[in-house]
C-alpha positions in Angstrom: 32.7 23.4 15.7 31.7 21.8 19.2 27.6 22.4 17.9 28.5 21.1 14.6 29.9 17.6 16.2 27.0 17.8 19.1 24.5 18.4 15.8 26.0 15.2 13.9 25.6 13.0 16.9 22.2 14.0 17.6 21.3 13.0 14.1 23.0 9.8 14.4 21.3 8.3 17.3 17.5 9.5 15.5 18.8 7.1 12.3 19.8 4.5 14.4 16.1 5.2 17.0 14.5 5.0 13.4 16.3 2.0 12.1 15.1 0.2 15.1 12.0 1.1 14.7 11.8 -0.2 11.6 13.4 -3.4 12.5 10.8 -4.5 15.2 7.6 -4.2 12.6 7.2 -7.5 10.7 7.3 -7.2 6.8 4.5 -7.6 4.5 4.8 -11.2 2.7 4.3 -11.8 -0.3 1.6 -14.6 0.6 -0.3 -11.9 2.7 -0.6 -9.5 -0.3 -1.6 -12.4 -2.5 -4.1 -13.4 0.0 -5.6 -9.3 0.4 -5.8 -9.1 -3.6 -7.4 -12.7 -3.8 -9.9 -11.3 -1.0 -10.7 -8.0 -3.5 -11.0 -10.0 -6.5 -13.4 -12.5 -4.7 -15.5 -9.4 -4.1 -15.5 -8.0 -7.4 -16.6 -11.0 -8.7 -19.6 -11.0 -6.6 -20.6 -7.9 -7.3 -20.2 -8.4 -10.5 -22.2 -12.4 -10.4 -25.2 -9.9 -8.9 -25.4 -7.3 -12.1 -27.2 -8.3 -15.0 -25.0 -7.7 -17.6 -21.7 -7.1 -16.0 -20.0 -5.8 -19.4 -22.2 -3.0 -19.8 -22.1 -2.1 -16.2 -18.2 -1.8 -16.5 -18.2 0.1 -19.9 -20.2 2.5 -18.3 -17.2 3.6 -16.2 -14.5 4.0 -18.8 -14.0 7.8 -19.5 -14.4 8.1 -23.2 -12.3 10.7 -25.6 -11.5 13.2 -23.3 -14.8 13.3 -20.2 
């Protein structure tokens, strides 16, 4: 019983070393994620601005019935 209760604690103070943990790194905004996908999209359009015909470049990609 004594191991039981010793076991319990044990695993309490790891939840509450984890929970800490977890409070001192800073979330993820919103305005940060917005600002990374505004960064990829930027870059896809330039790749895209360089192709010749963009549309055909990108059809080229889609997997068709079953490839």
């Amino acid at each position: 019983m004594q191991h039981q209760e010793e076991h319990r604690r044990h695993e309490d103070s790891r939840e509450e070393d984890a929970s800490a943990e977890a409070g001192d790194q800073p979330a993820v905004t919103d305005s940060k994620v917005s600002s990374d996908a505004a960064e990829v999209l930027d870059d896809i359009d330039d790749v895209l601005n360089e192709i010749e015909n963009p549309q055909e470049w990108v059809a080229g990609f889609v997997q068709k019935g079953g490839q």
